[in-house]
C-alpha positions as CSV (number, residue, x, y, z in Angstrom):
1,X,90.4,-1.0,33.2
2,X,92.7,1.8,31.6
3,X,92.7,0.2,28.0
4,X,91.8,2.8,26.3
5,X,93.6,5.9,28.1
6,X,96.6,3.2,27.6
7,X,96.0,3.3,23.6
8,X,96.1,6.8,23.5
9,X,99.1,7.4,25.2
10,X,100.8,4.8,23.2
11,X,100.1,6.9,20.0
12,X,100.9,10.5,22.5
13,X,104.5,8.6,23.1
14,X,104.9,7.5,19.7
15,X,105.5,11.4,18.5
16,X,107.0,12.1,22.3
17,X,109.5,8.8,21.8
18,X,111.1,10.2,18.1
19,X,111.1,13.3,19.5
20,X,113.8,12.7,21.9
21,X,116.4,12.7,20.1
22,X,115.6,16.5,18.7
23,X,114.0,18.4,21.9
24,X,112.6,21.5,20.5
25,X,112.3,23.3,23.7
26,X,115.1,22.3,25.6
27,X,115.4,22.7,29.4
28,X,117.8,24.4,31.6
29,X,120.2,21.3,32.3
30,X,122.1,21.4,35.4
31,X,125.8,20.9,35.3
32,X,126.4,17.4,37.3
33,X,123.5,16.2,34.9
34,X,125.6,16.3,32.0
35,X,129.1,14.3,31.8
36,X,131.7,17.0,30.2
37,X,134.3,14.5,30.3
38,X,132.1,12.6,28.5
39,X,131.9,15.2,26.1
40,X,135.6,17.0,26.4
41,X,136.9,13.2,25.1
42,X,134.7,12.9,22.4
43,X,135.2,16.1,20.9
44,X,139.1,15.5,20.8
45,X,138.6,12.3,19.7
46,X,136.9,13.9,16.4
47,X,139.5,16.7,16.7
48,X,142.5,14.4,15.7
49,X,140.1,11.9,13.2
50,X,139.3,15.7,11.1
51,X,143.2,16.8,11.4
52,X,144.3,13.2,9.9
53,X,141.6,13.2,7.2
54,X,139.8,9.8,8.6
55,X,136.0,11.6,8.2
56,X,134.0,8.3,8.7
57,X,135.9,8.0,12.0
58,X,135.1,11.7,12.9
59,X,131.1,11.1,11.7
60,X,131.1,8.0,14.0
61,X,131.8,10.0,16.8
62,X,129.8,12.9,15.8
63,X,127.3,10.5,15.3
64,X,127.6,9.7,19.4
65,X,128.2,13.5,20.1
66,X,124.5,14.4,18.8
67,X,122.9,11.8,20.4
68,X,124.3,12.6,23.9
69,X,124.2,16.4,23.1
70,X,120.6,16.5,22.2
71,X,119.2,14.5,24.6
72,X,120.4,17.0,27.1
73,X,119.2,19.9,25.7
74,X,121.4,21.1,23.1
75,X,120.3,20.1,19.3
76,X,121.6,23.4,18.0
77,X,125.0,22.2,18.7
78,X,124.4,19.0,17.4
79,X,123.4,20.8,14.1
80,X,126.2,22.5,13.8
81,X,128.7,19.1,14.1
82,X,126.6,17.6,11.5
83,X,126.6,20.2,9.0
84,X,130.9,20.3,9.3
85,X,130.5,16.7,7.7
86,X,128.0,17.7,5.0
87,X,130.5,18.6,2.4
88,X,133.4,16.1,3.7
89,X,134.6,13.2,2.1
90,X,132.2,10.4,4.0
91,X,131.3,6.5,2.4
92,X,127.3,6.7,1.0
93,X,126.4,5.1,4.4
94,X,127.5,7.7,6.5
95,X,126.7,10.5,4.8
96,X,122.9,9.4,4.7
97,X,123.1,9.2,8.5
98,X,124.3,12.3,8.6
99,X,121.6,14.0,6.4
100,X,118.9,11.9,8.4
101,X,120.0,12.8,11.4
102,X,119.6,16.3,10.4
103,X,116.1,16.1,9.3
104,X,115.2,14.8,12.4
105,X,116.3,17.8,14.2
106,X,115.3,20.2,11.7
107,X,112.0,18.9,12.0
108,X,112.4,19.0,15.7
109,X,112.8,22.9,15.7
110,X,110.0,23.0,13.1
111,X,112.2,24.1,9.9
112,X,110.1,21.5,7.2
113,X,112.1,22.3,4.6
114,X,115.2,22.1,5.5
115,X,114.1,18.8,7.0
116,X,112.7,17.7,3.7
117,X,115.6,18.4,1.7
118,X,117.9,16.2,4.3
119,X,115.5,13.4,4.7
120,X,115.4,13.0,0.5
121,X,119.3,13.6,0.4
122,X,119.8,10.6,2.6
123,X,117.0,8.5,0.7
124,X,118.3,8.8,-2.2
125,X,121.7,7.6,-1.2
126,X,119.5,4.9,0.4
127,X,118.2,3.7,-2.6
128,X,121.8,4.4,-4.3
129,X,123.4,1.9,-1.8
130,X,120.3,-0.8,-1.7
131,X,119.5,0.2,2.0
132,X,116.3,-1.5,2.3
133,X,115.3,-0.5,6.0
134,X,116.9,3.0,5.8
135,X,114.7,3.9,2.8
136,X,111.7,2.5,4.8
137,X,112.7,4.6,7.8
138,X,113.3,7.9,5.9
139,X,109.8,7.0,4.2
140,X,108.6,7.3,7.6
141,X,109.8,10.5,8.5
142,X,108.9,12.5,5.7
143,X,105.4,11.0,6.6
144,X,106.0,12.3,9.9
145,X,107.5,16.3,8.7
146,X,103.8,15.8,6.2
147,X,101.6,15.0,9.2
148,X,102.8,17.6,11.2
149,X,101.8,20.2,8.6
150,X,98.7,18.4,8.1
151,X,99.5,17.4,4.4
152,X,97.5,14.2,5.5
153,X,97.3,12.2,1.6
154,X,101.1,12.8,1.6
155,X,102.0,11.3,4.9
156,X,99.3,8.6,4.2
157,X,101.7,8.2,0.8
158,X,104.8,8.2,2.8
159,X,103.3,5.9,5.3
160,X,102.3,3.4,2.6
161,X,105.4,3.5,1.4
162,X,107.1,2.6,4.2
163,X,104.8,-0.3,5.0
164,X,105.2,-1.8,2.1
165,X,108.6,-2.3,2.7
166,X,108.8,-3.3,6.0
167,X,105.7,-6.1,4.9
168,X,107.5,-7.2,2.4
169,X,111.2,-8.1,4.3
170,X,109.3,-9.0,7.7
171,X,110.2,-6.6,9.3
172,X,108.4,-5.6,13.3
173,X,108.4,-1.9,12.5
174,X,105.7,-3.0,10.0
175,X,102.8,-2.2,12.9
176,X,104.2,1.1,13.6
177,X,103.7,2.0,9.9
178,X,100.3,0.7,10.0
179,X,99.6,2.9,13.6
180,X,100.7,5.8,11.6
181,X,97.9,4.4,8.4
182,X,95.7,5.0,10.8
183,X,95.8,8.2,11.8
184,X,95.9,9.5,8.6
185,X,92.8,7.7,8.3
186,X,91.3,9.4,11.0
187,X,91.8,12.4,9.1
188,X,90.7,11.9,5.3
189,X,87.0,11.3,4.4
190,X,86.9,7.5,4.0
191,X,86.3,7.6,0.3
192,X,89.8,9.2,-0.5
193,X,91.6,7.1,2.0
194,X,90.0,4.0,0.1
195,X,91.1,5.7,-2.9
196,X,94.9,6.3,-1.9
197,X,95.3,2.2,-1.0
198,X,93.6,1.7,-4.8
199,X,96.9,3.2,-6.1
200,X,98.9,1.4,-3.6
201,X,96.9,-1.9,-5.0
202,X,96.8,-2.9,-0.9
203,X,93.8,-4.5,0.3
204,X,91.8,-2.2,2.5
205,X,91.1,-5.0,4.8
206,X,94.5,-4.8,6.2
207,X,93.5,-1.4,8.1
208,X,90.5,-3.0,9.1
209,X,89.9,-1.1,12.9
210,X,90.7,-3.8,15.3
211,X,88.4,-6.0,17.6
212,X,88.7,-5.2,21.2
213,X,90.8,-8.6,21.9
214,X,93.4,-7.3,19.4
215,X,93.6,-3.7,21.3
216,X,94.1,-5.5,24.7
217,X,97.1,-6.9,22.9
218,X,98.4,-3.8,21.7
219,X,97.8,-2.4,25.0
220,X,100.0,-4.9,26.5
221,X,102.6,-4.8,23.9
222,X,103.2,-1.1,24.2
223,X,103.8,-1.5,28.3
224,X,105.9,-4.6,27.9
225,X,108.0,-2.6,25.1
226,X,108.2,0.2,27.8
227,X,109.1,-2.1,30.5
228,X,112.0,-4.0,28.6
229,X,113.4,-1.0,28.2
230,X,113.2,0.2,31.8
231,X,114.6,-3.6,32.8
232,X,117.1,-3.6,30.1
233,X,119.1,-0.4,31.4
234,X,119.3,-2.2,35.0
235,X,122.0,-4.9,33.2
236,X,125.4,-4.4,33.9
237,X,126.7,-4.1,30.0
238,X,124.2,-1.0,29.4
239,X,125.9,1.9,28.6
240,X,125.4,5.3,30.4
241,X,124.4,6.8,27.6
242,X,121.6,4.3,27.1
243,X,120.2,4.9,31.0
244,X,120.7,8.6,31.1
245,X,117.9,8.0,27.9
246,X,115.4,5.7,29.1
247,X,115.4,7.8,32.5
248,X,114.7,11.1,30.1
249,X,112.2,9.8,28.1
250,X,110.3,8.0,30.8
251,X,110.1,11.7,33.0
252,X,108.9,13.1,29.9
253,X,106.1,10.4,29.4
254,X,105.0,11.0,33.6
255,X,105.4,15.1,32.7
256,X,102.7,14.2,29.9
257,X,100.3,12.5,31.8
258,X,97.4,14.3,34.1
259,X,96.4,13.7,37.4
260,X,93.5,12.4,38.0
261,X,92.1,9.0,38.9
262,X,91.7,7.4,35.2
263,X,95.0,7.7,34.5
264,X,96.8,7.4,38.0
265,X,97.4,3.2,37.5
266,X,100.0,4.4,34.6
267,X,101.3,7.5,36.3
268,X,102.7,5.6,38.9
269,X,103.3,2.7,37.0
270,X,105.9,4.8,35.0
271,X,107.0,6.4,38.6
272,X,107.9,3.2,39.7
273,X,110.0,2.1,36.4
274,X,112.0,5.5,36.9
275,X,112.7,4.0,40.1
276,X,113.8,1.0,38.9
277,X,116.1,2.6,36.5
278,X,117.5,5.0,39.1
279,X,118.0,2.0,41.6
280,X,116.2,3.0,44.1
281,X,113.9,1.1,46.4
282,X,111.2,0.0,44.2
283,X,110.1,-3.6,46.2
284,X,107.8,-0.9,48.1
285,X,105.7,1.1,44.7
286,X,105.5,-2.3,43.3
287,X,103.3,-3.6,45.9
288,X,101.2,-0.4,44.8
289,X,101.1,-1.0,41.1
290,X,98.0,-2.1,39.1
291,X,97.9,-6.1,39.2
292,X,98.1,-6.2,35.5
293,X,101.4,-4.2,35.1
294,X,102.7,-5.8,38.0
295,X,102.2,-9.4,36.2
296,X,104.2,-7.3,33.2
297,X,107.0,-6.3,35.1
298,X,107.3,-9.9,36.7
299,X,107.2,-11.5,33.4
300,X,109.6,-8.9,31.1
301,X,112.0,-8.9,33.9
302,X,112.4,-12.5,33.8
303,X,112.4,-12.6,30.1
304,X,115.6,-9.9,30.0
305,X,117.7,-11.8,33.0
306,X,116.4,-15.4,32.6
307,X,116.0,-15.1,28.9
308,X,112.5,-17.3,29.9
309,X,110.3,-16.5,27.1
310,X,106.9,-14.3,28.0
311,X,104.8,-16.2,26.6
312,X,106.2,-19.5,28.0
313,X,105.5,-18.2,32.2
């Protein structure tokens, strides 16, 4: 019924999902919505790690410090803790983090290259150190920062790139790179995107467009992925950190979609899973959910609590 509004927001939320961990416009953020204790603790913590010299303990917690800092609003500060570590005495691993994690919110605030010079600081230290998956991941990236610009043969590069890699060690991530193949597809004449796999030497059969059986699958994947998220956050282990970010990210994804009656089944379908997160009464907006999303729900949820495999209910 909504299959196809469903496959394009999952592409809409791919971009909307990296992007929140470097808000470009961030919004006023009230004060009992952020935890300065939280904050206060962390930034002493990295205080005494700096004054005793231990820098891969003071990244580690900087490394916390962005992530909680940006997701509420504030990247510039999480810039500036980064680049105290730039110069600092950090093993190969962290310092590659560091540099990739400043790409990501250069790029965020739309400053390519000083995005482009992190992302190839940190994957060259990647290819120093033998980090497989990081160098597919930076790969990604910079195919990202190139799509943006609409540098589309690069990013198709980068993308390939990337895929390759993640076919060749197994990895899951391997779709994503091929979702990203395709839109670079969508916007190269056909004869140079055939051209660009020739040098790759990948057979252009594996970006063949996909029958309508394997787009229901997708379909579903993307809402169960969405929904094991959602489900995961209600366990008692998950960290607040973890919840205050599956509770951003899905308000952002309901702020993106329209009202009107094509999309409504996943409008409230998302309402109800920020319920569900916040612990409030959701029993009630299940009963109002499509059928299909409610079987979803039913099944992840007892996949994450049971640990009862989907595909065996």
């Amino acid at each position: 019924m909504f299959l196809k509004f469903a496959l394009d927001l999952r592409e809409k939320f791919r971009k909307l999902k990296r992007s929140i961990y470097f808000i470009t416009t961030p919004k006023p953020v009230k004060s009992n919505e952020v935890d300065n204790k939280y904050i206060e603790d962390r930034i002493e913590s990295r205080r005494h790690f700096i004054q005793g010299g231990e820098w891969d303990k003071a990244a580690e917690v900087t490394f916390e410090l962005e992530s909680y800092l940006t997701l509420h609003g504030f990247p510039q500060r999480s810039i500036e803790l980064l680049q105290e570590l730039e110069d600092k005495e950090l093993t190969d691993k962290n310092r590659a983090i560091v540099y990739h994690r400043m790409g990501n919110l250069f790029l965020g605030f739309g400053d390519y290259d000083a995005s482009l010079t992190r992302y190839q600081k940190s994957l060259e230290i990647k290819e120093k150190i033998g980090d497989i998956d990081g160098m597919a991941i930076s790969m990604g990236q910079m195919g990202n920062l190139y799509f943006e610009q609409d540098q589309f043969e690069t990013a198709l590069k980068s993308y390939l790139q990337s895929f390759v890699i993640l076919s060749r060690i197994g990895s899951p991530f391997s779709d994503q790179a091929k979702n990203d193949i395709a839109l670079c597809r969508q916007k190269l004449p056909e004869v140079r995107f055939q051209a660009i796999l020739k040098e790759f030497e990948i057979d252009p059969k594996v970006f063949d467009p996909e029958d309508d059986e394997t787009l229901m699958k997708m379909a579903m994947q993307f809402f169960s992925g969405i929904t094991a998220q959602a489900v995961a956050t209600s366990k008692l282990e998950t960290s607040a950190e973890d919840i205050e970010q599956t509770r951003s990210l899905l308000t952002q994804w309901i702020d993106q979609i329209k009202d009107d009656t094509h999309q409504e089944p996943v409008k409230n379908y998302f309402q109800f899973l920020l319920a569900y997160v916040n612990k409030e009464d959701y029993q009630t907006p299940l009963q109002n959910i499509d059928p299909e999303l409610k079987t979803i729900f039913e099944k992840v949820k007892a996949e994450v609590f049971f640990n009862c495999p989907i595909d065996k209910l």
